[in-house]
N, C-alpha and C positions, 0 to 999 in steps of 0.2 A: 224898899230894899228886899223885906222878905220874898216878895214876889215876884222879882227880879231872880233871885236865888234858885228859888222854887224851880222856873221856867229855864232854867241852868243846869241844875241835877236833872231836868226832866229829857234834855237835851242828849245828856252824856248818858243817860240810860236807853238812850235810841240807837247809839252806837255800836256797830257792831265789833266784837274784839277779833282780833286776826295773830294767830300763835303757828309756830311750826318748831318741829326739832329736823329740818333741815336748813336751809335758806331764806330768805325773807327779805325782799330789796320794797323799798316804797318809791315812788318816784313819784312826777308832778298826776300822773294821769291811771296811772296803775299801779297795782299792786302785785308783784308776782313773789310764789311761792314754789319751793321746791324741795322733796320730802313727804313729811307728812302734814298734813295741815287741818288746823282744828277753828273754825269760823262761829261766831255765836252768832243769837237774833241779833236783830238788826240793821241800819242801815252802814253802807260806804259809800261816799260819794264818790269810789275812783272805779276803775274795772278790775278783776279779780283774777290772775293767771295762774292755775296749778300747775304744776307739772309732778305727779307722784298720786297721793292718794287724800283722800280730802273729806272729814267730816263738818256739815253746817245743821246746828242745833239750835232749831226754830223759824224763821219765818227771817230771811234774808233779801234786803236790798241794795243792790248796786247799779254802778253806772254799765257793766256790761261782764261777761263771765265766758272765759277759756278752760277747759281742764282737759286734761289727757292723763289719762288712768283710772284712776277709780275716783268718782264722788258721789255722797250720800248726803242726801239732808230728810231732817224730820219735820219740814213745815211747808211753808209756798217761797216759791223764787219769783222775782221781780226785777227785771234785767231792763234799765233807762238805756240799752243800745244791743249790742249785736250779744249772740248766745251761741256757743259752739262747745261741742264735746265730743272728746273721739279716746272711745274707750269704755268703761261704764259709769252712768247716771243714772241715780235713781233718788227720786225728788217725791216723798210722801205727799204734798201737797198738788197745789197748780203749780205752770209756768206761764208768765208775763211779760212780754216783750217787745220792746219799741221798734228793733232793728229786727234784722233776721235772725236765722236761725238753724245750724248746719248739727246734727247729732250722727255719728256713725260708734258701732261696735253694737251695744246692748244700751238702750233705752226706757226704763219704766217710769213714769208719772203717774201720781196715783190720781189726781185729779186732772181738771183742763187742763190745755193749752192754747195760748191768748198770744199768735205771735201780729205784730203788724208790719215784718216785710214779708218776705217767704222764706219757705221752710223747705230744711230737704233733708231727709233720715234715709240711711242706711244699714242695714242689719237687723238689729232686732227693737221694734219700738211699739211700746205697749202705754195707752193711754187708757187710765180709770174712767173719765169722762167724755165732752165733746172737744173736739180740735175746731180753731176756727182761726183763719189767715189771710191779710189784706191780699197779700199777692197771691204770689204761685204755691202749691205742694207736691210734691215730687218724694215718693216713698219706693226705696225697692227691698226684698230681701224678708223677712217674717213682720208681722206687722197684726194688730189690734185694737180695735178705739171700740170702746164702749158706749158709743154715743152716733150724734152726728159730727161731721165729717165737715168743712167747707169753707168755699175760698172765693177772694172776688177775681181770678183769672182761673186757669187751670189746673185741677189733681189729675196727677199721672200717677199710678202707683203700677210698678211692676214687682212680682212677689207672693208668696202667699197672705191674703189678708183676709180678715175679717171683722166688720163692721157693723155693729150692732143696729143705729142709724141709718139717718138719711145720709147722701152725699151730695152735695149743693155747690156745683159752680159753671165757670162761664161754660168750659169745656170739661168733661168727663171721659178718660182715658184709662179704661183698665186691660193689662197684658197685650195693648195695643200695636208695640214696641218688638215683644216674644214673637220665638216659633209657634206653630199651631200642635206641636206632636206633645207638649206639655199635659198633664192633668188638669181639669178643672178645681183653682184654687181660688177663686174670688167671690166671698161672700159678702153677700149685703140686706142683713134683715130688715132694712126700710127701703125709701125708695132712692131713686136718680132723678137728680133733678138738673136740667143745664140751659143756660139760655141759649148756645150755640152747638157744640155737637157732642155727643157720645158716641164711645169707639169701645166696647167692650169684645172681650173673646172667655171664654172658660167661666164664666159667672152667672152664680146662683143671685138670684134676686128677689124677695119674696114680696115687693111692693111695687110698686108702678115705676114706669120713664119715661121722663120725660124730658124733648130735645126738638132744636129744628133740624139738623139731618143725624139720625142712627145707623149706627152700623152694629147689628148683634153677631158676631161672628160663632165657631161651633162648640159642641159643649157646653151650649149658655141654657139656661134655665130661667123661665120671666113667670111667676105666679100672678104679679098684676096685668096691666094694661100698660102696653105701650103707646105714647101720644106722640106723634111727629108732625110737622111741619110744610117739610119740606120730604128730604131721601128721607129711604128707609130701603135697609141692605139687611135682610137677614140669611144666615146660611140654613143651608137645608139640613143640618143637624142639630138646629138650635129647637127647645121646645116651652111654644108659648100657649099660658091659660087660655089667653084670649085673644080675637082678632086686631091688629092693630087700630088705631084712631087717629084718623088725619087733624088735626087743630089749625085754629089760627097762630099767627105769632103775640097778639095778646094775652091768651092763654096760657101762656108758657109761665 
């Protein structure tokens, strides 16, 4: 019986509490909030809808999280389905997630991001570590990952960015999308790495790329070696350390 007990308190200390001084509806599958609202550690097993302003104190699980406005937590997020925020987010820890993943407004994460659909930010989105995403990634507008970067189909990022890391995916797409009369805004202090194509334009790169057909468009800046494939389109105002290098496709 004690043990039974034991494993009961231990339970309801996992829980996480959910308080607002506006609204507060629970239903079978979520949970929406409206106001201000105050979330402790722990888990919920339902999804979490702010609408207003939102503090979570510690390290929060749920089955998926909405908010529009402001929300702040002081630990890791853990999201069992979709993650969307439009407005500010700022999350001291990681983020974790099963489903997708849409942020627009202002974005800071102080550590990774772990999503396993795809992901698509808008506005301003600042990650402390590496981002890494089963599908697609799709970034416009101010942008910063302190790490590597990478995804098992497509990063498109149009925007100013800058990334400390490698970038790693099927296809690599930077300012691909823009006009040409823009400034050079895309850095990448590691390298490019794609199994199928890269489309860069206005980007510094201080590490190697690598791709089966490139296109370095002008403005671009390559301090390593570029390896291709197949194409390879450079413009005449782009300027490379070193001569290109044709490869195999197992090399890539």
């Amino acid at each position: 019986m004690e043990k039974n007990k034991n494993e009961t308190v231990k339970e309801e200390e996992k829980r996480a509490i959910v308080s607002s001084s506006g609204d507060l509806m629970e239903y079978d599958e979520h949970i929406s909030i409206t106001g201000s609202a105050k979330i402790s550690g722990g888990k919920v097993k339902k999804s979490i809808r702010i609408s207003g302003s939102g503090v979570i104190n510690g390290d929060l699980e749920c089955d998926g999280l909405t908010s529009s406005g402001t929300l702040k937590g002081s630990g890791n997020l853990t999201a069992n389905g979709e993650i969307s925020s439009s407005g500010s987010l700022n999350i001291a820890g990681f983020i974790r997630g099963e489903g997708s993943a849409d942020f627009s407004g202002s974005t800071q994460i102080g550590n990774l991001v772990r999503i396993q659909g795809a992901l698509v930010a808008s506005g301003s989105f600042k990650v402390g570590h590496f981002v890494t995403v089963d599908e697609g990634i799709e970034i416009s507008g101010s942008s910063s990952i302190n790490g590597n970067i990478s995804a098992q189909k497509s990063i498109k990022i149009d925007g100013t960015t800058k990334i400390e890391g490698n970038v790693v995916a099927e296809n690599v797409l930077l300012g691909a999308s823009e006009g040409a009369k823009k400034k050079q805004h895309y850095r990448i202090h590691g390298s490019i790495l794609a199994k199928n194509i890269v489309d860069i334009t206005r980007t510094h790169v201080e590490g190697d790329i690598k791709g089966k057909d490139i296109t370095i468009g002008r403005g671009s800046e390559i301090l390593g070696t570029v390896y291709h494939v197949d194409k390879i389109e450079v413009n005449k105002k782009v300027k490379l350390a070193n001569d290109p290098v044709q490869i195999k496709q197992e090399e890539l």
